[in-house]
ZARO-404992 format. One record per residue (C-alpha): x, y, z. Coordinates in pm, whole numbers, plus 50000, padded with zeros to 5 digits. Layout:
residues N
XYZ;...
END
This chain:
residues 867
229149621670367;230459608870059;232939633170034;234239629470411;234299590570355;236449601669991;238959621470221;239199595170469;239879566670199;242039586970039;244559597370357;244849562970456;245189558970032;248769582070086;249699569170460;249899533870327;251639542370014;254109569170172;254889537570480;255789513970180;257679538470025;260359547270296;260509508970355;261019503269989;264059531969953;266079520170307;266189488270197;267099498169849;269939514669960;271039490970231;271889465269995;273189494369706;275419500070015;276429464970117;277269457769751;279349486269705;281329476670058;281709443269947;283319450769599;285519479869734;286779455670005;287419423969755;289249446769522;291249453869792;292169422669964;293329417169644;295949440969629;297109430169963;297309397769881;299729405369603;301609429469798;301979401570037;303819382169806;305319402069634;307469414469969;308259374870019;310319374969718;314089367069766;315309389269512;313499418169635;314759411570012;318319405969846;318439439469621;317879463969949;321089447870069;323069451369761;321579477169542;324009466769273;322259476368878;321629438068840;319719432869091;317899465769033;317089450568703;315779418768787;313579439469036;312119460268816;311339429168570;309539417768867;307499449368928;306289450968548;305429421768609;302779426368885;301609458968732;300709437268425;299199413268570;297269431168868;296309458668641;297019489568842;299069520468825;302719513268959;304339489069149;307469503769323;310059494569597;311409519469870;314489514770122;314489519570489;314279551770477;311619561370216;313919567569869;312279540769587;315009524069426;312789508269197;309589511668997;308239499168685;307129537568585;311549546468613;310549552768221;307629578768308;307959615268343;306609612468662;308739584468742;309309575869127;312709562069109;314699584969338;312029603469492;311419597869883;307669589470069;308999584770394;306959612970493;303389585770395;301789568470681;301569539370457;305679536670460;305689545570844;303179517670902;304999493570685;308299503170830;306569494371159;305909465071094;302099461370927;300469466370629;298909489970555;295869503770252;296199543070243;294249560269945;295239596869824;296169625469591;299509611369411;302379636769483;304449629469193;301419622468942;298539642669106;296259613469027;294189594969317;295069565169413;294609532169622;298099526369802;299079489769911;302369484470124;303769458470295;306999457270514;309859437970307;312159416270558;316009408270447;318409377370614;320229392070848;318219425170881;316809442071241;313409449971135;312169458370798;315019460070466;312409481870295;308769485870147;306989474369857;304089495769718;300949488769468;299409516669371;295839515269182;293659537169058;290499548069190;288559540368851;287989505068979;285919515769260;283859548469075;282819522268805;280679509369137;279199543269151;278659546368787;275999515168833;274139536969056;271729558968879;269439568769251;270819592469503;274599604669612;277589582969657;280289589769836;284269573670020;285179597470291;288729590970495;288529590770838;287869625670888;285509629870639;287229643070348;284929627169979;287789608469767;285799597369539;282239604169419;279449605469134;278969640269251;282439653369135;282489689769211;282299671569583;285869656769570;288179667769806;285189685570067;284899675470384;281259663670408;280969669070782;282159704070885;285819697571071;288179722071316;290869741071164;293499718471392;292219687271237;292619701370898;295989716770942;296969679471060;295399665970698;297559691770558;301039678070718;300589642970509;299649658770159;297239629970134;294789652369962;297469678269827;297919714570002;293829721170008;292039741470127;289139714170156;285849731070150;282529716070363;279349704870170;277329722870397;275479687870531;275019689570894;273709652671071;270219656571230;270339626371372;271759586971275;269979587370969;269169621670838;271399651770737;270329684370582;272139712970388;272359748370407;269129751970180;266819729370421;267029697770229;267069666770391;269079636370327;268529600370431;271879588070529;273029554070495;276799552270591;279299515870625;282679515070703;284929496070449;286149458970588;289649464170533;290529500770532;290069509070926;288169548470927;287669549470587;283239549370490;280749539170197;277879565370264;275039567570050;272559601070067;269139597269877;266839634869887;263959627570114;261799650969828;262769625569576;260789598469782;258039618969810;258209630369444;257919589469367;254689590469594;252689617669459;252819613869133;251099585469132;248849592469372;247509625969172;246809603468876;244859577669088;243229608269261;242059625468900;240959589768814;238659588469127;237369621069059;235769611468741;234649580968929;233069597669217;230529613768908;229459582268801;229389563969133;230429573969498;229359543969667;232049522469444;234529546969502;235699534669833;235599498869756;237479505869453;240229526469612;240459500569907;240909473869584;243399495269434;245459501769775;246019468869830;246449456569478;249259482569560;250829465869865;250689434769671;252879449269356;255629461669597;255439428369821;256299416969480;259059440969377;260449434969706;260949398469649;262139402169342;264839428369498;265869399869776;265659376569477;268549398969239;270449405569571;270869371269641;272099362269288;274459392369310;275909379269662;276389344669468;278319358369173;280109377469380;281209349369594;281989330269289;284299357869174;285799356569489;286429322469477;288149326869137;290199354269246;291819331769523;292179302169274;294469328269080;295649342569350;296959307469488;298479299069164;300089332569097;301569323269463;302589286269374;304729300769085;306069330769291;307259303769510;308459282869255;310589313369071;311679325269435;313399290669526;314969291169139;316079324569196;317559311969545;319509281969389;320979302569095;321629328669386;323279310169608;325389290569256;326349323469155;327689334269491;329539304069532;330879309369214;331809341669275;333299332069613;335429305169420;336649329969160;337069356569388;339599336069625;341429319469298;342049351369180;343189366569493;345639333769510;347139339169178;347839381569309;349169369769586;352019347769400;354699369169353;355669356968985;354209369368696;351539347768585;350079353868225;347579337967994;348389342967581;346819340067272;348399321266954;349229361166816;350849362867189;348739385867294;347989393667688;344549373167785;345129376168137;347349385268377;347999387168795;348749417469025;352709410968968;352619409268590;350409439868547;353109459168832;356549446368620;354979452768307;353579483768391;350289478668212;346529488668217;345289480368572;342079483768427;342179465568105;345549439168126;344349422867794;345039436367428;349389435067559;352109415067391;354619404467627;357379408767383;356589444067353;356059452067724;359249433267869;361109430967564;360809466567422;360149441267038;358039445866724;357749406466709;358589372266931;361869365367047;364309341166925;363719307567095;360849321767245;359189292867501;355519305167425;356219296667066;357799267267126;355239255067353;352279261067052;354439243466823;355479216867038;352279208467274;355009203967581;356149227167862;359099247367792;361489263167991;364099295567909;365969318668094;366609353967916;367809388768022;365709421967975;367029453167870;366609468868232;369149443368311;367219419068511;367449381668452;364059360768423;363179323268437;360339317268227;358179285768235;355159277068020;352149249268005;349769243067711;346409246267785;344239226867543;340809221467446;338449188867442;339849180267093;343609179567245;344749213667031;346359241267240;344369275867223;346309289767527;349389287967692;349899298668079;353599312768123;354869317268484;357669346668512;360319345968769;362809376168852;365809356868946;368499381368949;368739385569327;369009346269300;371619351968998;373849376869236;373359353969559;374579324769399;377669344769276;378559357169610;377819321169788;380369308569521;382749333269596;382359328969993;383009294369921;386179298369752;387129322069999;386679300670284;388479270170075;391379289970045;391119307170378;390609272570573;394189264070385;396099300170508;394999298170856;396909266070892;399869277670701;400039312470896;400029288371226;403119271371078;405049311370965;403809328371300;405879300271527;408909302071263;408989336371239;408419345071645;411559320171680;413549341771427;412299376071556;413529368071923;417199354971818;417219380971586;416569409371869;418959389872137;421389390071846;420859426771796;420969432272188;424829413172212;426059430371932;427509464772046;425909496171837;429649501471637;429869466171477;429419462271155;427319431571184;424439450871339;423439462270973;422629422270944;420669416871201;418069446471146;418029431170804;417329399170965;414879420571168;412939442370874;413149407770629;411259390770906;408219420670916;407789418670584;406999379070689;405069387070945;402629411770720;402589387570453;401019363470663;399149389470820;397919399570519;396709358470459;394589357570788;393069390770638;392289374570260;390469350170453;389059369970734;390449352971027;393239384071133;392709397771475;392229436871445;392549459971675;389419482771617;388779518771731;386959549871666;388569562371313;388219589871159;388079582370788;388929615370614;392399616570892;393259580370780;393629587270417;395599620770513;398249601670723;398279576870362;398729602570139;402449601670166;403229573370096;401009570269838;402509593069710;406069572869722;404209536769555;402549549969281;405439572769147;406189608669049;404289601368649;401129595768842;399049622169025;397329620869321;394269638469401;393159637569766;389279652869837;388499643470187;384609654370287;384679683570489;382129668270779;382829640971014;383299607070894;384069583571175;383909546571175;385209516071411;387859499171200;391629488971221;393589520071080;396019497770970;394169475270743;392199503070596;395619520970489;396729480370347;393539486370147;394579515670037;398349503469921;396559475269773;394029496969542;396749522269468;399119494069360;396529481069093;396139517468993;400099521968922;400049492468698;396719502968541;398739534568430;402659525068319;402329559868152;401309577168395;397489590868454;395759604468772;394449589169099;391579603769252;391079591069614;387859607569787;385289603670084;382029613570117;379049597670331;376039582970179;372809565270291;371769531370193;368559526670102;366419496069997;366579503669633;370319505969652;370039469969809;367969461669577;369669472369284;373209463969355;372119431269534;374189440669874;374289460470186;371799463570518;370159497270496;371769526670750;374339555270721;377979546370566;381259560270522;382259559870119;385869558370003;386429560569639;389459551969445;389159557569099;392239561968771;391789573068417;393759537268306;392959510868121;389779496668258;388479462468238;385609440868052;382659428568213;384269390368239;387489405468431;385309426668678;383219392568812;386539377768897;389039401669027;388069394669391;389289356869389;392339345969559;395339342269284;393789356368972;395649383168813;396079400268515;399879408968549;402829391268401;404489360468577;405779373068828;404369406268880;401439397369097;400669371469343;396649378869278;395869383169646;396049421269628;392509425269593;391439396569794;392879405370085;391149438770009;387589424870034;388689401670323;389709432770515;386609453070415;384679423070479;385879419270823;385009455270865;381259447170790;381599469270511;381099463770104;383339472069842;381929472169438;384029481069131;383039501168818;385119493568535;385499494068141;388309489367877;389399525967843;387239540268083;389289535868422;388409516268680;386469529669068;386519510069395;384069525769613;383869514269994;381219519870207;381939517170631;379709518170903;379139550771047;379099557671407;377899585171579;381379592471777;384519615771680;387939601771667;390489613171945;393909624071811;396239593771917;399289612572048;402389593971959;405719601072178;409159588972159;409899552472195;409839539572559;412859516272665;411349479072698;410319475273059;412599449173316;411269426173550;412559404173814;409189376773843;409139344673734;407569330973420;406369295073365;406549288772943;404779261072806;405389265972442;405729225272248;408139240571954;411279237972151;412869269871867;410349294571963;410569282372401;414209284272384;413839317472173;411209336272431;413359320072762;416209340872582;414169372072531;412769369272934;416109363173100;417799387372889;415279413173078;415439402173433;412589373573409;413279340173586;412079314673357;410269281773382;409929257373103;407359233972983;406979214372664;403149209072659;399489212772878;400619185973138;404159197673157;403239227673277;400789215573528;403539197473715;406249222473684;403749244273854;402489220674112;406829219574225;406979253474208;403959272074265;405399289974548;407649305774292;405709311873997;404279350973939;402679346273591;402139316473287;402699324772965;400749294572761;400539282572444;397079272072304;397439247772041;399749219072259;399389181972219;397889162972494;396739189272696;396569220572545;396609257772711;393029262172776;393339227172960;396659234173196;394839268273303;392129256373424;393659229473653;396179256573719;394089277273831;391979252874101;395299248774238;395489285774282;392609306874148;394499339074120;397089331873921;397569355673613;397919339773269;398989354172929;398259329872596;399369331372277;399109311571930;399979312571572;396189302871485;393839321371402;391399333271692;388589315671480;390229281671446;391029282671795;387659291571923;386109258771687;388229234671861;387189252072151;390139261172330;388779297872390;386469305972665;384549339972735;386939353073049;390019343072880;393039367173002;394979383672781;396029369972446;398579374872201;398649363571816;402619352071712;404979363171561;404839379271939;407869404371870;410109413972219;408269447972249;404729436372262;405179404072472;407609424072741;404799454472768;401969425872781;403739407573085;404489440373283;400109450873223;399689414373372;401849413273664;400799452173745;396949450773698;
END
């Protein structure tokens, strides 16, 4: 009996103690668990927190815009400076598409500058939009490691610039386990794979057995390297018990971590280890009671009922004390929280703080750049030469234009002297204005020629310092020899049209003389039978009167106001009909080379002038040579370009005819070359030149819309080259027969002509070839002799320039009175004088220019009264 009631004291003994015991161990390792949740979790909420503002940062958003090495160097200041302060592996930036661009391990071995994570679900995340915590196998450093990331936004930007990433080590979190000394602790990821552990020959297993799809999808993010991950061998019995392949069991206490969605906190404690903690103590008690039962089995019972509850007493205890340390633990951790967001808050404040300095400098230095940028733009776009010097007159600075004319250094302008750039000098030049501005304080002002030939205006300002001492001077550089060469020719034009303002009204005054004199000279000639002697007189009378007739020809064509008759020439054909008598003015000591281009060479001129050219150049040649020499007269065709234009300072760019005429004779200087063109200046003797030769010359070749440019030097010869227009026609052979008799007429012609010699001249000329003839002194004249005989009247023949009324004037009423009648005009002006004091109109009939010889005004009439 004793012994059953010993047996029965003693089950309920071990029931009680085994209850307590399973009690005692779940709620052990429910609040291990908890604890170890609640640190992992605050250790990472700190990391997001600092990722958070670290992706806020303006310089950070700005650099994955730019990229340029100083922003990439404030960045990585930035990121060393997180990594310091957070205490954690790296801190690294990547840009949209997964390449880091900066990292404050770029110094490492293993550094991730360069390297591309696109291919992490912690950058896909972040690149959608969200942060993200991802822990894993490092693929650069093969080290575990918490990952942080959080998207990083740009001005401007659609969607995310770029990521920022905080990687920590797991040693943080396995110093939890290390505090552990009961049972296994383990992190699985979301499909179960052990990241970290106090059981390390674990890491990297999958503690619940997983298909071979899942793991080849593990496999595609190297999270946890290449693998292969091998199983534990723990299969779940239920909620709260697993056992391995050898038949062990495990209690299993398992909590997912707050902030890292899949990822768990599972604790496994070996049920025989409970039970290990329950017998031993109950063996002792038992031996204990043995020895009892000798002395006393009656007490036994009531003793082990004493000592049983005694028991549940202790561990009521223990367990308050447990509750007791938990509690303080939840406290100091909440403290430490607390702390961590007062230094997280100020770590903010000052991130804020730096970001908005780091704006306002940014946005001063862009401005300033902006500023800079458009100034210097502005000065390249000036097309002077702009240059900053030194006191040793070196090169500080210069603009596009000076760099281009001086041909120097794009890259590095400085370190020049301008004297030994433009100049081709060892030292300064005489009067320099640079040197005289240093010594002087004042702006100066120079002109100076180059060796290249170019002429330059040079300007220059002091620039001084606070103390008033010049340490700089600015000189501005202008090429001014186009200027040079258009003031020239604008002088020239203006002499030119001085002079030819004065021959226009003088040839007015010799055309009416000499049409008077040409008409009684051929009536003369026409009354004097072919045998008498007198005849010689009168063609001398005849010829003399030409020659008048050319010279003032040959004024209207110095000053451009001639009328030409232009046609299709050919060039090359011209020069051959010359040749003769070129042959005959220059003389039998000088020889004459013609070399006519063998293509086609056809321009729109005036034969006639172009051969008075000619004369003209070959008569300068003759004297140019009193002992004889050679005369080279050539052709050839030639483009002109716009460096030709721009380095003789002439000519429209396009395809020209070129005559040269060049002698071995004496040559002139430099000072005679600039002035040979201008009316009256000659070299010759008194008497032996009128010094129009040559300006009739460029008048003609002006008139032409051609250019003409001497080479010359004292005993070097002397070549005029002339370039023509070329057209794209061929000249027609003019066919020239035997003279036709002048052509009779029997109509009648009403003259209005106010110089009563040249009327009573042409009325001679007319009746003396069957014309009926009509006077009229001036405009209104004529307008009544018509109106009395209009009935009568076939043609008018009209003088322009009348006083009163004038030709233009008579027509027109004329011709209201009767709008077909035919009209022929004629005037010793020039066609340009007359068309200023507008007398001209555009459907003007025919016109004639005096001296109007018999020939020409007879043949114009008949064309008239025939058409």
């Amino acid at each position: 009996m004793s012994l059953l009631s010993t047996a029965i004291g003693g089950y309920f003994y071990y029931s009680s103690l085994k209850e307590y015991a399973f009690s005692d161990t779940y709620q052990a390792a429910e609040g291990r668990t908890k604890i170890a949740v609640d640190r992992i979790s605050s250790k990472l909420t700190e990391y997001q927190k600092a990722a958070r503002a670290a992706a806020g940062l303006k310089i950070l958003q700005t650099s994955l815009t730019g990229k340029n090495k100083n922003s990439l160097a404030e960045v990585n200041t930035v990121l060393d400076n997180f990594r310091s302060s957070l205490d954690v592996d790296v801190c690294y930036l990547m840009d949209r598409d997964g390449n880091t661009i900066a990292s404050s391990n770029r110094d490492a071995p293993d550094s991730f500058v360069d390297r591309n994570y696109s291919f992490r679900p912690y950058f896909r995340q972040a690149m959608a939009g969200s942060a993200a915590v991802y822990m894993a196998l490092g693929v650069t450093s093969q080290k575990r490691g918490i990952y942080t990331s959080h998207p990083v936004y740009s001005a401007g930007a659609d969607g995310p610039s770029g990521v920022f990433v905080i990687k920590a080590s797991i040693g943080p979190i396995e110093k939890v386990f290390s505090r552990i000394s009961d049972g296994i602790f383990l992190m699985t990821d979301p499909h179960g794979i052990i990241f970290a552990s106090n059981r390390n020959e674990w890491l990297y297993h999958v503690l619940w057995k997983i298909p071979p799809e899942e793991a080849s999808e593990i496999a595609k993010t190297q999270q946890f390297g290449e693998g292969p991950w091998g199983w534990t061998g723990i299969t779940r019995k239920d909620a709260d018990h697993a056992v391995d392949k050898s038949g062990v069991t495990y209690m299993v206490h398992q909590m997912e971590i707050t902030n890292s969605p899949g990822w768990n906190f599972i604790y496994l404690w070996d049920i025989r280890a409970i039970s290990e903690k329950l017998i031993n103590p109950l063996l002792r008690t038992a031996g204990y009671i043995i020895m009892a039962l000798c002395v006393v089995i009656g007490l036994s019972v009531f003793f082990l009922y004493r000592k049983a509850n005694g028991d549940i007493i202790a561990r009521r205890l223990a367990e308050d004390k447990l509750s007791a340390a938990y509690e303080e633990l939840e406290n100091r951790v909440t403290e430490r929280t607390t702390d961590l967001n007062q230094a997280n808050r100020q770590l903010k404040a000052e991130i804020l703080e730096r970001s908005r300095m780091e704006d306002a400098l940014a946005e001063n230095e862009t401005k300033f750049r902006k500023l800079s940028q458009e100034f210097k733009a502005l000065l390249d776009a000036i097309p002077d030469n702009i240059i900053l010097q030194a006191k040793d007159f070196s090169v500080i600075w210069a603009n596009h234009s000076a760099v281009m004319d001086l041909k120097m250094d794009t890259s590095s302008p400085d370190g020049h002297y301008c004297y030994t750039l433009r100049h081709e000098r060892t030292s300064p030049c005489e009067n320099c204005p640079v040197e005289k501005t240093f010594l002087t304080e004042n702006p100066e002002s120079a002109e100076i020629k180059t060796p290249d030939g170019r002429t330059w205006e040079m300007r220059t300002v002091p620039v001084k310092n606070d103390e008033g001492e010049v340490i700089n001077v600015i000189k501005v550089v202008r090429n001014i020899t186009e200027h040079r060469k258009l003031e020239e020719q604008l002088r020239h034009a203006q002499k030119m049209e001085a002079v030819g303002t004065l021959t226009g009204g003088i040839a007015h005054d010799f055309n009416n003389i000499l049409t008077a004199i040409i008409n009684y000279a051929n009536l003369l000639k026409i009354k004097t039978k072919m045998d008498d002697p007198l005849l010689h007189y009168v063609d001398q009378i005849l010829s003399i009167t030409q020659r008048g007739a050319n010279i003032t020809q040959s004024l209207l064509a110095f000053s451009r106001k001639q009328v030409m008759t232009l046609r299709e020439t050919d060039i090359n054909r011209t020069i051959e009909n010359a040749a003769k008598f070129l042959r005959r003015l220059i003389g039998e000591t000088i020889e004459l080379r013609i070399k006519c281009a063998g293509e086609n060479l056809t321009v729109l001129a005036d034969p006639n002038q172009i051969e008075q050219v000619l004369f003209n150049l070959a008569t300068n040649a003759r004297d140019a040579m009193p002992e004889g020499g050679i005369l080279v007269v050539k052709t050839g065709n030639m483009e002109i370009e716009r460096e030709f234009i721009r380095k003789h300072g002439f000519g429209l760019p396009g395809r020209y005819a070129m005559i040269s005429v060049a002698d071995n004779g004496a040559g002139m200087d430099e000072e005679t070359v600039k002035k040979i063109f201008e009316p009256f200046f000659t070299t010759k003797e008194t008497g032996k030149g009128t010094g129009l030769g040559l300006a009739i010359s460029y008048g003609i070749v002006k008139q032409h819309n051609g250019y003409i440019k001497v080479h010359s030097g004292p005993g070097k010869g002397t070549v005029f080259k002339i370039y023509l227009p070329l057209i794209n026609k061929k000249a027609e052979d003019l066919e020239h027969g035997e003279t036709a008799p002048l052509p009779m007429g029997a109509e009648t012609v009403l003259l209005a002509e106010d110089e009563a010699e040249v009327r009573e001249a042409m009325r001679g000329i007319l009746q003396e070839y069957g014309y009926a003839v009509i006077e009229a002194a001036n405009g209104q004249d004529a307008v009544e002799k018509f109106m009395e005989n209009r009935d009568r009247i076939h043609v008018l023949l009209l003088d322009m320039v009348m006083p009163g009324k004038n030709g233009r004037e008579a027509y027109q009423e004329i011709k209201k009175i009767s709008p077909d009648v035919k009209a022929v005009f004629m005037s010793g002006y020039a066609p340009d004088i007359i068309n200023t004091g507008g007398i001209l109109f555009d459907d003007s009939p025919t016109f004639l220019s005096k001296p109007v010889s018999p020939d020409v005004l007879l043949k114009t009439l008949r064309q008239v009264l025939e058409g």
